[in-house]
C-alpha positions as CSV (number, residue, x, y, z in Angstrom):
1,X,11.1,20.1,-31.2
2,X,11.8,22.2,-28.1
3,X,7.7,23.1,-27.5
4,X,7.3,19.6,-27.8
5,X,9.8,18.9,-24.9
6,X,8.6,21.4,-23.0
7,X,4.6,20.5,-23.1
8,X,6.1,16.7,-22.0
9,X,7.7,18.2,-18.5
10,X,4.3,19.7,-18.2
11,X,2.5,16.6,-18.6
12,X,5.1,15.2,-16.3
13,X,4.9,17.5,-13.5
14,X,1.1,17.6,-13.4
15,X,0.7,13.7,-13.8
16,X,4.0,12.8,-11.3
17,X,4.5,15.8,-9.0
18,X,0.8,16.8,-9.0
19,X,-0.4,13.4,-9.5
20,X,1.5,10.6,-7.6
21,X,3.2,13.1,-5.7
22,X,0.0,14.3,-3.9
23,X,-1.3,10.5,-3.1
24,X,2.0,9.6,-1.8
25,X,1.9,12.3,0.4
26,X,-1.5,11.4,1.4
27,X,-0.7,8.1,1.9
28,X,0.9,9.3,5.1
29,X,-2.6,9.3,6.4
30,X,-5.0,7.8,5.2
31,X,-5.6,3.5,4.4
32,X,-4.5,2.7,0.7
33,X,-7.6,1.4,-0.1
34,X,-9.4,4.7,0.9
35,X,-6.6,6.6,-1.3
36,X,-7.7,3.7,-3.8
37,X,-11.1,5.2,-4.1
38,X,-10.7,8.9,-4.0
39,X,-8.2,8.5,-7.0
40,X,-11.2,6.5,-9.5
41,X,-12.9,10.4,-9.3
42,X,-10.1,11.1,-11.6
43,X,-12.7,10.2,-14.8
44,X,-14.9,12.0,-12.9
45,X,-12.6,15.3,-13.4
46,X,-11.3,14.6,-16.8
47,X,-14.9,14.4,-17.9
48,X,-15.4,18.2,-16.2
49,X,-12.2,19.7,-18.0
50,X,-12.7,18.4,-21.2
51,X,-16.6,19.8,-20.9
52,X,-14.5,23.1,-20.3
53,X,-12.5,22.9,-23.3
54,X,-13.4,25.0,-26.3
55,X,-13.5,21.7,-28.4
56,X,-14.2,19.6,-25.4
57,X,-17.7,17.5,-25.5
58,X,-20.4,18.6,-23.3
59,X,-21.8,15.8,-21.0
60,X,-25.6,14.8,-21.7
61,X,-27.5,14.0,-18.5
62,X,-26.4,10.2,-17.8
63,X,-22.7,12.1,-17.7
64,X,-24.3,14.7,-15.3
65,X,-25.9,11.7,-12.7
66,X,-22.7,10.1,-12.5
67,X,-20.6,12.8,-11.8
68,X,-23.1,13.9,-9.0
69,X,-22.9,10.4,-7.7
70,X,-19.4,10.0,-7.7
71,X,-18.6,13.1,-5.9
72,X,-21.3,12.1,-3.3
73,X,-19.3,9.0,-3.2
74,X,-15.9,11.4,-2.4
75,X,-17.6,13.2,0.0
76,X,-19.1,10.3,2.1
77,X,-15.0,9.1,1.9
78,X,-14.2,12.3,3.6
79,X,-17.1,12.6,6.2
80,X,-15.4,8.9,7.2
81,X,-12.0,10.4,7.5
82,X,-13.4,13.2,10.0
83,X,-14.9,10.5,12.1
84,X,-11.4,9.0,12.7
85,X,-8.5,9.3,14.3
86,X,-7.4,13.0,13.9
87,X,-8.0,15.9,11.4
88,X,-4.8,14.5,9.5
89,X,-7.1,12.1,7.9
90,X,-9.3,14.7,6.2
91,X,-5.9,16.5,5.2
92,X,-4.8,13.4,3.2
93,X,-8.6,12.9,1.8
94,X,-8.3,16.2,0.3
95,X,-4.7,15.9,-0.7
96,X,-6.0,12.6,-2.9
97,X,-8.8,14.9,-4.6
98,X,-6.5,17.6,-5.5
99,X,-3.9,15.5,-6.7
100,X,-6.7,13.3,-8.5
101,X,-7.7,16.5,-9.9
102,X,-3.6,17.2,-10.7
103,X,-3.4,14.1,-12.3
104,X,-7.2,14.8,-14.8
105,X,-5.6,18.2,-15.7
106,X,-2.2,16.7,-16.9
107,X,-3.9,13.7,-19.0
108,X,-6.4,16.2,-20.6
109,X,-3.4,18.3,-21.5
110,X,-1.4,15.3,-22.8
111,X,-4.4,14.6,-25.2
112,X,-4.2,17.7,-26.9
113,X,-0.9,18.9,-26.2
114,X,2.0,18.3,-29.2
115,X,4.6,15.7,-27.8
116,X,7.0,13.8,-29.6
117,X,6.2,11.4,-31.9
118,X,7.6,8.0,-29.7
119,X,5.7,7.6,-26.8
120,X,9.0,6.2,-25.2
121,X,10.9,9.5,-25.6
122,X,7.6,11.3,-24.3
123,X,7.4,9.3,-21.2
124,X,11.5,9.4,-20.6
125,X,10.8,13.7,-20.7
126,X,7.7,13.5,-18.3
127,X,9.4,11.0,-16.0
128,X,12.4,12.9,-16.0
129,X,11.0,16.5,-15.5
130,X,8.5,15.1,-12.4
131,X,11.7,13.4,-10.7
132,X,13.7,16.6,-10.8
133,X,10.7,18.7,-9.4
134,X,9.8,15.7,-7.1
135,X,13.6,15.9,-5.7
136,X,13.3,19.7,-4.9
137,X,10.3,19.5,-3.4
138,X,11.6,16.6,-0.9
139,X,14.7,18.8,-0.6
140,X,13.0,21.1,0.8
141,X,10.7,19.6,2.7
142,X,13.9,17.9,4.8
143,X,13.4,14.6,3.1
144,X,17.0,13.9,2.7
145,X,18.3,14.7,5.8
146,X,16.1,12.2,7.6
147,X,16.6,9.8,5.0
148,X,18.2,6.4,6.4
149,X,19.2,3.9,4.0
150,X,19.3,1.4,7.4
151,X,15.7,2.1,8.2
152,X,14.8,0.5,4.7
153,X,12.6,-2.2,5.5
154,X,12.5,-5.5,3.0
155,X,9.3,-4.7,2.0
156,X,10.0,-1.5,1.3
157,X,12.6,-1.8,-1.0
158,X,10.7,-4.8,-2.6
159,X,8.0,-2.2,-3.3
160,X,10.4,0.6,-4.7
161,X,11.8,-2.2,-6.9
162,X,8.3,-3.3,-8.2
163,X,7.2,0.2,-8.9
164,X,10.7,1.0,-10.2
165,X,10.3,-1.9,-12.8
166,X,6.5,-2.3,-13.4
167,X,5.7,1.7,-12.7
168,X,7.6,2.8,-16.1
169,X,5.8,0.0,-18.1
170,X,2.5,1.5,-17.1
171,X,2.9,5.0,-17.3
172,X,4.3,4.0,-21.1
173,X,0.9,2.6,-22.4
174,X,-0.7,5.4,-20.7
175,X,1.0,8.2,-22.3
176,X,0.4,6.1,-25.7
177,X,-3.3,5.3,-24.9
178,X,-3.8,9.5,-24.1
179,X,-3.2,9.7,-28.1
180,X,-4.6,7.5,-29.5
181,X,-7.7,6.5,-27.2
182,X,-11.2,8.6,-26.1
183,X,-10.2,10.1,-22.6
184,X,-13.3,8.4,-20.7
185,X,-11.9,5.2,-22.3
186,X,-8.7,5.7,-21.1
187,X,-9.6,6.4,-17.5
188,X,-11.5,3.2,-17.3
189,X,-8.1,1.7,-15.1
190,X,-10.2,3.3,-12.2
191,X,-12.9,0.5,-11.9
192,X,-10.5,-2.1,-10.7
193,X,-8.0,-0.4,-9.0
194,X,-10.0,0.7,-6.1
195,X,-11.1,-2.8,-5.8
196,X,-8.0,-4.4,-5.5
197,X,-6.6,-1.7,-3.1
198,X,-9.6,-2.6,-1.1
199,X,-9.0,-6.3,-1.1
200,X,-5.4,-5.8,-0.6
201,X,-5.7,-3.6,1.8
202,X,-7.9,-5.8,3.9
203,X,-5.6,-8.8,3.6
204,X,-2.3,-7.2,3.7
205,X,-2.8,-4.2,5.4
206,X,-5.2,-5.0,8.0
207,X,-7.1,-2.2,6.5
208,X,-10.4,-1.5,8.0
209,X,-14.1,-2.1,5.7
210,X,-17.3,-0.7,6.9
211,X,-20.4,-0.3,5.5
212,X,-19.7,3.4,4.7
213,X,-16.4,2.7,2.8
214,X,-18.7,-0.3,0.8
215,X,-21.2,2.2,0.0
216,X,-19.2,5.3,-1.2
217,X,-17.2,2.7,-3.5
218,X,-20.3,1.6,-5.1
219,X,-21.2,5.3,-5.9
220,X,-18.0,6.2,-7.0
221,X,-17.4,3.0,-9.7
222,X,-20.6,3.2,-10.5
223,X,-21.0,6.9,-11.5
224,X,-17.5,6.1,-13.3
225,X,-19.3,3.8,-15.1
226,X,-22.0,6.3,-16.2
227,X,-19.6,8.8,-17.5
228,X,-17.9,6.3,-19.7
229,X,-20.6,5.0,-20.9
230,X,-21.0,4.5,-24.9
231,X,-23.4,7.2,-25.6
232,X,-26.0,5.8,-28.4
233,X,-26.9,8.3,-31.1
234,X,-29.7,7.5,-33.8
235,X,-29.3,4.8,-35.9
236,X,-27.7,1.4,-34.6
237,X,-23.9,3.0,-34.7
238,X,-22.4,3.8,-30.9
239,X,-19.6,5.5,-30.3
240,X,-17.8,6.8,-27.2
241,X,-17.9,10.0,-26.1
């Protein structure tokens, strides 16, 4: 059906253009592993919009903590950035929040939203749509005029081929765990990543950790881990909110 088409490129641009498109962008920057942890507030936001729904469920006070805590967390990570190197830092922190908050608004929509009924198809549309706005945007931000195939580095072109391969594979269960999974559930893929971007980061990168980064990671996992929390209602049944 056309509308569901349609709703699919919206999914897409919010969850690509929004989404990755913002982090990449921020990635400029800021470390990964910083990038890492602004991106785990994203249950942190999905948790906000679907409170704002009509139909959404209301968070109860243990959903209220953590989402204080984790955007303590997010705001300790950007104090950091302002106390290094230049301003540019706390332009990509932000960048990561918005497009964290991009990528929340797309997944919510994607839950609701009526797509087709193959989760392959749905993904093809989304991917499709987010690369055509993703190549006007670099268009005209002059990204293809100072492209140069020659100043591809190995590694670089080893990563565009992992995330070329192993991106699609990901984003596939995703778009099929959006329909048929509780959203906090879904966004539990935010309590490891930010640890292996740290550890990665450190060994690969040379990234720096401090005590500050340490501490706002432990806020914002843990209050990720508050919100998606199996709420226990009377009786000896649980069930996740």
């Amino acid at each position: 059906m056309p509308y569901e088409w349609r709703n699919a490129a919206i999914i897409g641009i919010f969850l690509l253009v929004g989404g990755n498109g913002g982090v990449v962008w921020a990635a400029q920057f800021i470390p990964s592993s910083l990038a890492a942890l602004l991106v785990a507030t994203v249950p942190l936001w999905m948790i906000l919009i679907n409170a704002l729904r009509p139909d959404g469920d209301r968070p109860g006070v243990v959903s209220l903590s953590g989402i204080l805590i984790g955007f303590c967390g997010a705001l300790l990570l950007i104090g950091w950035t302002t106390d290094h190197v230049t301003s540019a830092n706390l332009y990509g922190a932000i960048a990561v929040l918005v497009a964290s908050l991009f990528w929340a608004i797309g997944s919510i929509y994607g839950k609701a939203a009526s797509l087709p009924a193959s989760s392959l198809i749905t993904t093809g549309i989304e991917m499709l749509a987010g690369g055509m706005v993703l190549s006007g945007v670099a268009y005209m931000f002059g990204e293809f005029a100072s492209f140069s195939i020659d100043a591809v580095s190995p590694r670089s072109a080893l990563a565009w081929a992992y995330l070329t391969v192993v991106g699609p594979a990901a984003f596939v269960a995703y778009a099929w765990l959006l329909r048929v999974a509780p959203i906090p559930l879904v966004a539990t893929y935010s309590y490891v990543n930010p640890l292996v971007a740290i550890i990665l980061g450190y060994f690969l990168g040379k990234e720096i950790i401090t005590a500050r980064i340490l501490l706002a990671a432990g806020l914002i996992i843990g209050s990720v881990v508050l919100v998606s929390a199996p709420r226990r209602q009377s009786g000896s049944s649980v069930t996740v909110r």
